[in-house]
N, CA, C and O atoms as a Tinker XYZ file with bonds, in Angstrom:
   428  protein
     1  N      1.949000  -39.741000   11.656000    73     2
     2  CA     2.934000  -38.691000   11.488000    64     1     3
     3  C      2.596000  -37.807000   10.281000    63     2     4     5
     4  O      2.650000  -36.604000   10.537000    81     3
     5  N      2.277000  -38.113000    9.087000    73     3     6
     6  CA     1.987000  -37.883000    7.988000    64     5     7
     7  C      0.628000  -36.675000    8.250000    63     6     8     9
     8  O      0.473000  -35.549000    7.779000    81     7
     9  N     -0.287000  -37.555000    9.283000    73     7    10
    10  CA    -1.543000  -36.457000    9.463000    64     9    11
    11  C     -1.367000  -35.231000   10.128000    63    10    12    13
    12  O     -2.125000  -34.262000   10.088000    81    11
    13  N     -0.216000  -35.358000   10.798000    73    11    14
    14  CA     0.469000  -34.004000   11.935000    64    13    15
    15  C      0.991000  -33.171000   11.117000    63    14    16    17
    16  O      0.734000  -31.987000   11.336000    81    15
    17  N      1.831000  -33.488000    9.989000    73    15    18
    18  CA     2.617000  -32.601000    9.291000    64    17    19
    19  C      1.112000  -31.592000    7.938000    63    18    20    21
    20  O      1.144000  -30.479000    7.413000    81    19
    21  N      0.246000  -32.518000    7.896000    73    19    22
    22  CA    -0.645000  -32.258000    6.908000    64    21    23
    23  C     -1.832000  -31.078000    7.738000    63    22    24    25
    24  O     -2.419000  -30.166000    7.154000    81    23
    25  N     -1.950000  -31.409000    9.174000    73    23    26
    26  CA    -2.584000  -30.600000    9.631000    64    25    27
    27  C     -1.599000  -29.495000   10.341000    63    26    28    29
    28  O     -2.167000  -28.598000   10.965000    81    27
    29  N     -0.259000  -29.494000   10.297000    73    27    30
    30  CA     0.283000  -28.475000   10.701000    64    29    31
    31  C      0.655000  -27.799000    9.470000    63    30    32    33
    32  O      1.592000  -27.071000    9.799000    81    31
    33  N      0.416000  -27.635000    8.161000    73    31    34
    34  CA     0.867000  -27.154000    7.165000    64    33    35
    35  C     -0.651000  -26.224000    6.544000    63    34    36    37
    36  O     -0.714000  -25.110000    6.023000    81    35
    37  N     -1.557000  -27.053000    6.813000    73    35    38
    38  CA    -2.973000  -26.185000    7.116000    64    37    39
    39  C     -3.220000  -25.126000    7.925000    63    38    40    41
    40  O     -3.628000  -24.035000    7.527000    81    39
    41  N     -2.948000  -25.464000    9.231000    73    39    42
    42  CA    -2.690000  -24.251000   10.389000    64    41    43
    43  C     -1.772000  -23.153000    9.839000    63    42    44    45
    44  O     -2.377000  -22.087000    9.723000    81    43
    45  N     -0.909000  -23.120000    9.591000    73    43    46
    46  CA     0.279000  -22.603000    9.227000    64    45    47
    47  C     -0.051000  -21.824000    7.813000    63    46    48    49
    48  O      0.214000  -20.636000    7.629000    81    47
    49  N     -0.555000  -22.526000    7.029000    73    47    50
    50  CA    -0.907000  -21.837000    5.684000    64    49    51
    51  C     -1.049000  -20.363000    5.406000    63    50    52    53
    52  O     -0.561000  -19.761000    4.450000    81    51
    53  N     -1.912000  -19.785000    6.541000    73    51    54
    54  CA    -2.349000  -18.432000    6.403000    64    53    55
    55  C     -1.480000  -17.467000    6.787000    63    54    56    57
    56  O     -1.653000  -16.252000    6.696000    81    55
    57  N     -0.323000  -18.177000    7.317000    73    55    58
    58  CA     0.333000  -17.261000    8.041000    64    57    59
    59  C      1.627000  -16.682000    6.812000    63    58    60    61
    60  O      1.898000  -15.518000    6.515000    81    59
    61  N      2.359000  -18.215000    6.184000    73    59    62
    62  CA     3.391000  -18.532000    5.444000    64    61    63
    63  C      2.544000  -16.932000    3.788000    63    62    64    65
    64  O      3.195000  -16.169000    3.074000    81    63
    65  N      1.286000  -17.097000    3.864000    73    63    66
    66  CA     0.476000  -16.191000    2.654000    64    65    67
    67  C      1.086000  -14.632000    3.373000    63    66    68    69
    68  O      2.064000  -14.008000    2.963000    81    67
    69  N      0.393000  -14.339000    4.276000    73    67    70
    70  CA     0.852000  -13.338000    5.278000    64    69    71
    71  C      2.128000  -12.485000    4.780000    63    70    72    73
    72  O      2.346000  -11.424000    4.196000    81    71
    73  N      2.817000  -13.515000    5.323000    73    71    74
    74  CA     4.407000  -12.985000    4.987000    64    73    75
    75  C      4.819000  -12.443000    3.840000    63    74    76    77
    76  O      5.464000  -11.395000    3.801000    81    75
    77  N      4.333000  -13.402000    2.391000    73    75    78
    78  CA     4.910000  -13.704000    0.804000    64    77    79
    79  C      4.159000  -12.046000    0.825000    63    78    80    81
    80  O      4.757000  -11.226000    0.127000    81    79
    81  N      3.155000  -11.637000    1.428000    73    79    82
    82  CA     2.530000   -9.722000    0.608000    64    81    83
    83  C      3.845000   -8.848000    0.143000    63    82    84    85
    84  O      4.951000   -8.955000    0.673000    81    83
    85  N      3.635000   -8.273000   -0.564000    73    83    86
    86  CA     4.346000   -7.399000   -1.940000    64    85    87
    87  C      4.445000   -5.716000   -0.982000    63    86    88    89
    88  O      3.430000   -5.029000   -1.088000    81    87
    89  N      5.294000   -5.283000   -0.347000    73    87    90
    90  CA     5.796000   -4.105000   -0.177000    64    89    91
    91  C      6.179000   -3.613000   -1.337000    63    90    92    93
    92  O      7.003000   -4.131000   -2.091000    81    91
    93  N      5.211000   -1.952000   -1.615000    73    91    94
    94  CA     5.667000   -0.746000   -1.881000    64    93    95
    95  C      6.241000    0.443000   -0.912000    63    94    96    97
    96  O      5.569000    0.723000    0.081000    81    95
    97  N      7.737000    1.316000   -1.219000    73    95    98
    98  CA     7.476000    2.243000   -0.526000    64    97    99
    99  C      6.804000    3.789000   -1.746000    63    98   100   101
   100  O      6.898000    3.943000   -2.963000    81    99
   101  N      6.348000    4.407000   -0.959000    73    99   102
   102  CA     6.544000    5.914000   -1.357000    64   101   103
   103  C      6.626000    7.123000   -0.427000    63   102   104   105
   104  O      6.056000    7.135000    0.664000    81   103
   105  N      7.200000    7.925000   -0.795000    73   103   106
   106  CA     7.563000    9.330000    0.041000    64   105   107
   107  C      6.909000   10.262000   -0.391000    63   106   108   109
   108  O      6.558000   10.524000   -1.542000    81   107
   109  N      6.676000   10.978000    0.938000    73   107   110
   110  CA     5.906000   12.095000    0.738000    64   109   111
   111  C      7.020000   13.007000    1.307000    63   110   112   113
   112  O      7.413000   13.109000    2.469000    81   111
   113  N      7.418000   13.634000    0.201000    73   111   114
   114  CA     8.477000   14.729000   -0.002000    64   113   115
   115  C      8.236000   15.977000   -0.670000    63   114   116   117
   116  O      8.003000   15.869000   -1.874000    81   115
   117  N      8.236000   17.503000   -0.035000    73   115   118
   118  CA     8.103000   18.617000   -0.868000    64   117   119
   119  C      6.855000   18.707000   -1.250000    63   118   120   121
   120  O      6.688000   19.539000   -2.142000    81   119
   121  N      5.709000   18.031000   -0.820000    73   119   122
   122  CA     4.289000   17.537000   -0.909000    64   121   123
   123  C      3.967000   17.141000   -2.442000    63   122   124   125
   124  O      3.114000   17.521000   -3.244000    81   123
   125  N      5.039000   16.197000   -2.496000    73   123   126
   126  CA     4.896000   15.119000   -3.790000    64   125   127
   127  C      4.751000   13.637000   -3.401000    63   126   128   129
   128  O      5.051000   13.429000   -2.225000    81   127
   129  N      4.482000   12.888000   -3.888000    73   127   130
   130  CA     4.468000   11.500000   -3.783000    64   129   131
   131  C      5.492000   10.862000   -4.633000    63   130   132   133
   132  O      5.182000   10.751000   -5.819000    81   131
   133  N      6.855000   10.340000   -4.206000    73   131   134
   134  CA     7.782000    9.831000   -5.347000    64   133   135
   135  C      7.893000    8.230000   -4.689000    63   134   136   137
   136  O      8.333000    7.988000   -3.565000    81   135
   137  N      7.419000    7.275000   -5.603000    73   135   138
   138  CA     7.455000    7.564000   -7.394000    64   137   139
   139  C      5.917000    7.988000   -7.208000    63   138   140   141
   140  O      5.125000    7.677000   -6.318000    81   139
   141  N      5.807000    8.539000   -7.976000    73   139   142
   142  CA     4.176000    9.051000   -8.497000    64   141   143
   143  C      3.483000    7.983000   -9.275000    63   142   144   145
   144  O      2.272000    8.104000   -9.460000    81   143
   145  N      4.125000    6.947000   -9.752000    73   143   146
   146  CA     3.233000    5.642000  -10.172000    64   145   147
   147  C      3.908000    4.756000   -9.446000    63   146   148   149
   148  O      4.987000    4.992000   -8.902000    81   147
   149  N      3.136000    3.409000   -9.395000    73   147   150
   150  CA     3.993000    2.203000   -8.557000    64   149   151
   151  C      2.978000    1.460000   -9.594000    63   150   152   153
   152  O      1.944000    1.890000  -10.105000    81   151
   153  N      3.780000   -0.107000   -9.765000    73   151   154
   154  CA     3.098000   -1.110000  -10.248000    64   153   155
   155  C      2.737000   -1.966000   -9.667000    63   154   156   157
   156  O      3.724000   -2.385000   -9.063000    81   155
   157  N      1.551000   -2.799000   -9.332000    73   155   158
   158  CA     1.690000   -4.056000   -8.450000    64   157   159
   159  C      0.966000   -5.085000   -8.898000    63   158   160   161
   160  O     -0.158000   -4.809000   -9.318000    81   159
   161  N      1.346000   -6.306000   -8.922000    73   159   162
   162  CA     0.466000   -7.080000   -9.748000    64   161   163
   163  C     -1.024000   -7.245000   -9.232000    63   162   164   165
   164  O     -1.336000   -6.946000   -8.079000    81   163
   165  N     -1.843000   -7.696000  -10.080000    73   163   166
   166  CA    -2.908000   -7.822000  -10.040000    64   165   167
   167  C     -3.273000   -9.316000   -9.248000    63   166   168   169
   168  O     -2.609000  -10.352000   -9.234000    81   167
   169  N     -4.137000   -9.112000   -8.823000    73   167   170
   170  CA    -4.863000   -9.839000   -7.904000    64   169   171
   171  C     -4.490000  -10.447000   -6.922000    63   170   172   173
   172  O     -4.748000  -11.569000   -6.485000    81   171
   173  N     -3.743000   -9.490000   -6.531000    73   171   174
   174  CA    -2.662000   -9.824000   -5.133000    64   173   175
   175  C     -2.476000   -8.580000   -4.072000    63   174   176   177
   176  O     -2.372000   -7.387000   -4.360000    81   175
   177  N     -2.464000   -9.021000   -3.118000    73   175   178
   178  CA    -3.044000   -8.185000   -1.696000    64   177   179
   179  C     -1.363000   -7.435000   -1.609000    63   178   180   181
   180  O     -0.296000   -8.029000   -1.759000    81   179
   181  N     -1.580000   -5.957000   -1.316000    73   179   182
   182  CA     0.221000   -5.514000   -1.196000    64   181   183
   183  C      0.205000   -4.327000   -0.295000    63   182   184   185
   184  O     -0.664000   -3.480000   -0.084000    81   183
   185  N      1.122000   -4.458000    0.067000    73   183   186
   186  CA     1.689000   -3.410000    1.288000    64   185   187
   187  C      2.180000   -2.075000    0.538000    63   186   188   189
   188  O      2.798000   -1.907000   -0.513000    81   187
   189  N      1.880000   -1.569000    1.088000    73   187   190
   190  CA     1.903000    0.136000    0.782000    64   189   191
   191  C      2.555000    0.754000    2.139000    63   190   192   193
   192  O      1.854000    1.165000    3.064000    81   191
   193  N      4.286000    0.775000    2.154000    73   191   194
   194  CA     4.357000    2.108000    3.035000    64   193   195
   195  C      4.751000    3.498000    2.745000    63   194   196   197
   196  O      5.628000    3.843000    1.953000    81   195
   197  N      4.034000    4.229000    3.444000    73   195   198
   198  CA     3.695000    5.834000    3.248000    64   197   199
   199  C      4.660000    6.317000    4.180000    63   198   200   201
   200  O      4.330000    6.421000    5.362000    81   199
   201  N      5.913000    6.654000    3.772000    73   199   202
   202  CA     6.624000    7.832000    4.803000    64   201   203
   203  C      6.639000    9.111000    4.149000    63   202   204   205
   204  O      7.067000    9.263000    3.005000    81   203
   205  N      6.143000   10.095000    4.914000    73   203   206
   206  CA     6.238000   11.183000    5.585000    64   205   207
   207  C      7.610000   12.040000    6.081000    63   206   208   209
   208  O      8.061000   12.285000    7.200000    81   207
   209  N      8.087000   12.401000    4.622000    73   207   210
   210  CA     9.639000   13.448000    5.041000    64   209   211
   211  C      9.036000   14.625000    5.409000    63   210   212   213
   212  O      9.916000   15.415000    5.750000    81   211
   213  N      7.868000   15.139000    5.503000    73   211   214
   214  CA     7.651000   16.457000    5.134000    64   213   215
   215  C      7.328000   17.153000    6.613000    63   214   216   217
   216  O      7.010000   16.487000    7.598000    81   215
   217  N      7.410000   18.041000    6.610000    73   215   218
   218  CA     7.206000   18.880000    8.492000    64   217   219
   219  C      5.653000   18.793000    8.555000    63   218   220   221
   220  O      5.242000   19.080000    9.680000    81   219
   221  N      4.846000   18.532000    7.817000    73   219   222
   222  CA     3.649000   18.992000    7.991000    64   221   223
   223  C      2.678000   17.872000    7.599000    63   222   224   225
   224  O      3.097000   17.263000    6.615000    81   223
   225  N      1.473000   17.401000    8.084000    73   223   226
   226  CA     0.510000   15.632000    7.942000    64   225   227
   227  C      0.734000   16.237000    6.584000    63   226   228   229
   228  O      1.259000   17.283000    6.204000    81   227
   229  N     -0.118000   14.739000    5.699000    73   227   230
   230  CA    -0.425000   14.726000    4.758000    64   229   231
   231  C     -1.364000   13.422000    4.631000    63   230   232   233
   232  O     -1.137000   12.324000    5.138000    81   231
   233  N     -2.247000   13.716000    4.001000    73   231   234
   234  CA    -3.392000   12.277000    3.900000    64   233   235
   235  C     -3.222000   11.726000    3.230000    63   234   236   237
   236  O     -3.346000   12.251000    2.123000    81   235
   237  N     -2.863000   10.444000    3.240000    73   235   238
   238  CA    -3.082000    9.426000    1.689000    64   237   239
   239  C     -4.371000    9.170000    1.121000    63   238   240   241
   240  O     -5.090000    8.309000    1.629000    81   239
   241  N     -4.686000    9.732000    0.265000    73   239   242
   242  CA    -6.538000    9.437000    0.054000    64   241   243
   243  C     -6.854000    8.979000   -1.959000    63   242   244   245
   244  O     -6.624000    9.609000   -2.992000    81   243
   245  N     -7.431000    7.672000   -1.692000    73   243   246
   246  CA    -7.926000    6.846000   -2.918000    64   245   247
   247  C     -9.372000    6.660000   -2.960000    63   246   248   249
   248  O     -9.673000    5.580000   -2.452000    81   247
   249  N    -10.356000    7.313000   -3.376000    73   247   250
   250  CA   -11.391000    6.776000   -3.369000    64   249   251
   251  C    -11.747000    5.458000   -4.226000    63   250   252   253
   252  O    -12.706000    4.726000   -3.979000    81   251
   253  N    -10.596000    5.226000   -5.528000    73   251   254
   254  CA   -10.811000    4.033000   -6.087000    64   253   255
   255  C    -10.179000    2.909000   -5.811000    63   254   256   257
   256  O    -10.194000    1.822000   -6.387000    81   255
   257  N     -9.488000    3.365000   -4.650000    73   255   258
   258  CA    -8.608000    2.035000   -3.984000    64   257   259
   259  C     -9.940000    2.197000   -2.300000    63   258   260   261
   260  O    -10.212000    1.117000   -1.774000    81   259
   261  N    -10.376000    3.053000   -1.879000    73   259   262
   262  CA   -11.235000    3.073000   -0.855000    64   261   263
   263  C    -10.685000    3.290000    0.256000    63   262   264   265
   264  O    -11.070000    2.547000    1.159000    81   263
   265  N     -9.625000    4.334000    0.619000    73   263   266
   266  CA    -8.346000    3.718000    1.612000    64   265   267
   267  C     -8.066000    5.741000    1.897000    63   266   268   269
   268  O     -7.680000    6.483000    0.994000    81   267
   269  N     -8.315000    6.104000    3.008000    73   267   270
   270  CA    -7.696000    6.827000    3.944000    64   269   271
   271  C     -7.314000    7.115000    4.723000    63   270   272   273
   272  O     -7.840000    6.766000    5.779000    81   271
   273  N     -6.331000    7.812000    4.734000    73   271   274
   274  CA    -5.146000    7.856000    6.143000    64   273   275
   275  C     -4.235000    8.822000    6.341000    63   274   276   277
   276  O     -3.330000    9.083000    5.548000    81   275
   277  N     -4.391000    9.251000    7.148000    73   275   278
   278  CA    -3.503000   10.604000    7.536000    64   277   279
   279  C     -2.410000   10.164000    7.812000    63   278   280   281
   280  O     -2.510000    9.003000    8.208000    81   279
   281  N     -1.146000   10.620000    7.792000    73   279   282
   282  CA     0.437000   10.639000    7.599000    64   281   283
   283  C      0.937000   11.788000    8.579000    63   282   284   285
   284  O      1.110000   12.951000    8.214000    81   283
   285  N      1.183000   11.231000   10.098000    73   283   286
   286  CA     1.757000   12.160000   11.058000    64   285   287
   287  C      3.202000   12.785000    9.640000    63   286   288   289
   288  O      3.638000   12.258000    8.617000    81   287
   289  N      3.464000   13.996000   10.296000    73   287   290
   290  CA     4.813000   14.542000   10.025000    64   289   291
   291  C      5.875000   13.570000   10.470000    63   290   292   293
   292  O      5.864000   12.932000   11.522000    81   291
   293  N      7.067000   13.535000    9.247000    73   291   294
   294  CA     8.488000   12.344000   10.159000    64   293   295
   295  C      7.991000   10.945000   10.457000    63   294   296   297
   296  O      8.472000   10.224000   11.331000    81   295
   297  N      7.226000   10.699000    9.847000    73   295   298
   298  CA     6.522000    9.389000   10.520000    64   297   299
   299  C      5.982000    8.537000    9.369000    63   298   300   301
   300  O      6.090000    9.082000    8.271000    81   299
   301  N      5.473000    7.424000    9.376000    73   299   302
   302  CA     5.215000    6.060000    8.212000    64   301   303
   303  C      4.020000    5.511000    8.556000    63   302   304   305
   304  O      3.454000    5.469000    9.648000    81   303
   305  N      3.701000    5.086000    7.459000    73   303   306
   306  CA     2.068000    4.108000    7.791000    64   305   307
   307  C      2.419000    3.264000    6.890000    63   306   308   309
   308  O      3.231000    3.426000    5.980000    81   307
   309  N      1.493000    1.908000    7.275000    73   307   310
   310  CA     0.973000    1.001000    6.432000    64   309   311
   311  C     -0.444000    0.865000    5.796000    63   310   312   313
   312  O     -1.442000    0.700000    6.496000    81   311
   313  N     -0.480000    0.932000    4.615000    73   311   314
   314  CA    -1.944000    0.629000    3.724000    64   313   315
   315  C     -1.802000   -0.621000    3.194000    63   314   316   317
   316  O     -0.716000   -1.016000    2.771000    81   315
   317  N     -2.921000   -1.363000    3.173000    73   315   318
   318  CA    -2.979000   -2.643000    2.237000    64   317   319
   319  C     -3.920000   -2.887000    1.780000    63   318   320   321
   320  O     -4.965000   -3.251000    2.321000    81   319
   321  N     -3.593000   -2.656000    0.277000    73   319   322
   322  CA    -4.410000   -2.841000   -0.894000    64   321   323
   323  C     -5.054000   -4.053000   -1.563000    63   322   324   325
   324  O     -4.836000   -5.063000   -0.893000    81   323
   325  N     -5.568000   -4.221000   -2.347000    73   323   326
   326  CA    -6.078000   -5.363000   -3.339000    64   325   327
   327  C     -6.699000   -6.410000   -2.437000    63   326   328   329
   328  O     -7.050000   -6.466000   -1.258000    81   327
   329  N     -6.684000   -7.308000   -3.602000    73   327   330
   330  CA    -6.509000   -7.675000   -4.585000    64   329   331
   331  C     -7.024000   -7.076000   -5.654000    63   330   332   333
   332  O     -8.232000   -7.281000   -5.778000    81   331
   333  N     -6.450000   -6.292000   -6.613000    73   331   334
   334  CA    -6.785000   -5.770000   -7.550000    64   333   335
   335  C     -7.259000   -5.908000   -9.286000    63   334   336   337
   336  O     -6.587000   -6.675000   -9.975000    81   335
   337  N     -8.073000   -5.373000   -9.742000    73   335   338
   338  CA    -8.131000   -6.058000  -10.896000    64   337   339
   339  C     -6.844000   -5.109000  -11.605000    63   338   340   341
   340  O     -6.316000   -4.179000  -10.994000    81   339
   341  N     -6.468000   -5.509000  -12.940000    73   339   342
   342  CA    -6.267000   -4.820000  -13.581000    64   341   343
   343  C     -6.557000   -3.006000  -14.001000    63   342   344   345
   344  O     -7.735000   -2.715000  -14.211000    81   343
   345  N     -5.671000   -2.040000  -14.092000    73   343   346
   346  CA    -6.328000   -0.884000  -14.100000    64   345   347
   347  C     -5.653000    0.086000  -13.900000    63   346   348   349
   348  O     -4.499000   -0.236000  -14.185000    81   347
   349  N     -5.697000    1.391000  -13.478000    73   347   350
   350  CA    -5.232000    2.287000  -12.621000    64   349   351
   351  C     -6.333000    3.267000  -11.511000    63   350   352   353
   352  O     -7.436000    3.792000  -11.660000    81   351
   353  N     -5.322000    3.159000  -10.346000    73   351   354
   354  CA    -6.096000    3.613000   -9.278000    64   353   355
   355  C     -5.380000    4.877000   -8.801000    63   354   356   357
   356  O     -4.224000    5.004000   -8.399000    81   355
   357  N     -6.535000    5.944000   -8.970000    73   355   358
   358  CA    -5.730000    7.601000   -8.549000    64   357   359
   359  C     -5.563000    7.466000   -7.165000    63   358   360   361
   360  O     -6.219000    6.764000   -6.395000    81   359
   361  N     -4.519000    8.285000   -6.902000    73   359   362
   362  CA    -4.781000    8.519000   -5.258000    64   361   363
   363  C     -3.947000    9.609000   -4.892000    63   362   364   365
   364  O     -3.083000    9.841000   -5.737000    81   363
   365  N     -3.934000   10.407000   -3.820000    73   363   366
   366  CA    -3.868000   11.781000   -3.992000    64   365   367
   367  C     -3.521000   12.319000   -2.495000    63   366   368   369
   368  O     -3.739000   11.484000   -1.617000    81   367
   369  N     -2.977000   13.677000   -2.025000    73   367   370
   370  CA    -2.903000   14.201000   -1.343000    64   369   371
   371  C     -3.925000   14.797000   -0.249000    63   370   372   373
   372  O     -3.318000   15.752000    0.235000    81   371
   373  N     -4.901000   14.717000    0.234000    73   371   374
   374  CA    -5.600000   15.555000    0.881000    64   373   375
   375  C     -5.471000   16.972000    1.107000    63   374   376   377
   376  O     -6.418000   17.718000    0.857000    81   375
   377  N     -4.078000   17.525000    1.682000    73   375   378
   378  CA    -3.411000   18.308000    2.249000    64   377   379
   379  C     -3.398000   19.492000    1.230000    63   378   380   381
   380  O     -3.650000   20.681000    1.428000    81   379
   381  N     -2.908000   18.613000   -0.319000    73   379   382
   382  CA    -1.864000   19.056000   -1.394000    64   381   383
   383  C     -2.164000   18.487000   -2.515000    63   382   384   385
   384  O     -1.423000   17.677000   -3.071000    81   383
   385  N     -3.343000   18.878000   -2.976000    73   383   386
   386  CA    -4.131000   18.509000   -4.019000    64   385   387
   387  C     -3.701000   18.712000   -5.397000    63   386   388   389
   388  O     -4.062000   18.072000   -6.385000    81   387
   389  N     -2.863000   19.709000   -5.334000    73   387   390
   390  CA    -2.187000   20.035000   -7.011000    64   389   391
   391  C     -1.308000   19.891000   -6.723000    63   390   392   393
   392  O     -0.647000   20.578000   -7.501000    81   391
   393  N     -0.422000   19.266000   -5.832000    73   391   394
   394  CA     1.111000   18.980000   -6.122000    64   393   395
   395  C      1.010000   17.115000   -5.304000    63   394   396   397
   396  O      1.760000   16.423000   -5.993000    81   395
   397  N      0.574000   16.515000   -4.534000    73   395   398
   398  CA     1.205000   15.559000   -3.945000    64   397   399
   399  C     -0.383000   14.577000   -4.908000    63   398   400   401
   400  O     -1.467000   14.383000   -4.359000    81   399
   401  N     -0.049000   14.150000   -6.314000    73   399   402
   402  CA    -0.789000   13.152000   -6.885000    64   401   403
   403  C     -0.083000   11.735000   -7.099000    63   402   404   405
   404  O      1.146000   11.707000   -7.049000    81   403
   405  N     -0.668000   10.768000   -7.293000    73   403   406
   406  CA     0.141000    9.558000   -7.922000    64   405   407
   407  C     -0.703000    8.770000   -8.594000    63   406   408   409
   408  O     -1.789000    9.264000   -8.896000    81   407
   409  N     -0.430000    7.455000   -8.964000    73   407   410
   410  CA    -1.230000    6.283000   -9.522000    64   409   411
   411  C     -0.613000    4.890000   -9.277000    63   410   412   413
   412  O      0.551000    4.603000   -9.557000    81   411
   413  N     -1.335000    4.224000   -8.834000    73   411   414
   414  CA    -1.143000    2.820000   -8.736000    64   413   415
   415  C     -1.793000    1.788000   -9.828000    63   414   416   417
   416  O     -2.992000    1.539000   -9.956000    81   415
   417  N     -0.665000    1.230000  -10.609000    73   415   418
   418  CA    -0.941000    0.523000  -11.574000    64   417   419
   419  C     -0.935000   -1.008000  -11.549000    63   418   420   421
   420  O      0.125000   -1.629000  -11.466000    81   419
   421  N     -2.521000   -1.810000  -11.645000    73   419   422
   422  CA    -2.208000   -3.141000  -11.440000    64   421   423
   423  C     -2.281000   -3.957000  -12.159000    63   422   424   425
   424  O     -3.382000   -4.468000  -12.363000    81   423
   425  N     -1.161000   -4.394000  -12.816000    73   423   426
   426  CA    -1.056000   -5.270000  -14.469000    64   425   427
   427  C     -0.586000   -6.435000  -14.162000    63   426   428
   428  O     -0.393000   -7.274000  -15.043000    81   427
């Protein structure tokens, strides 16, 4: 009995990790990104959702996070980041380069 519960807690393991990931939201509003910084701890894998208030796409684009993605209008995505070291990671508008900037901070 003991070996069933030990190998069903193994099986299971990856999934129970799965779940515990760290949701951020941010909005893309007025072709800003609010909040324009987010914190997330370091060395831990995290959910990033991107909604889209705005009438018009907008790209989520990080070259130091490595991560692009276009953002239908009215609509949401998921990004998932890290594990990260310590740092800050720019990431930016495609669309809307001098107005929709942010930073992701991982301490």
């Amino acid at each position: 009995m003991k070996l069933r519960l030990v190998i069903a807690t193994l099986l299971f393991a990856p999934l129970f990790s799965l779940a515990a990931d760290t949701e951020f939201t941010l909005v893309i509003k007025d072709h800003h990104f609010v909040p324009s910084e987010i914190r997330v701890p370091v060395g831990q894998k995290v959910k990033l959702i991107v909604e889209n208030q705005d009438a018009t796409p907008e790209e989520f684009e990080s070259h130091e996070l490595n991560r692009e993605k276009i953002v239908a209008p009215k609509s949401k995505v998921s990004i998932f980041i890290g594990p990260l070291k310590a740092g800050k990671y720019p990431f930016f508008g495609e669309f809307n380069q001098a107005t929709a900037r942010g930073l992701v901070i991982a301490e």
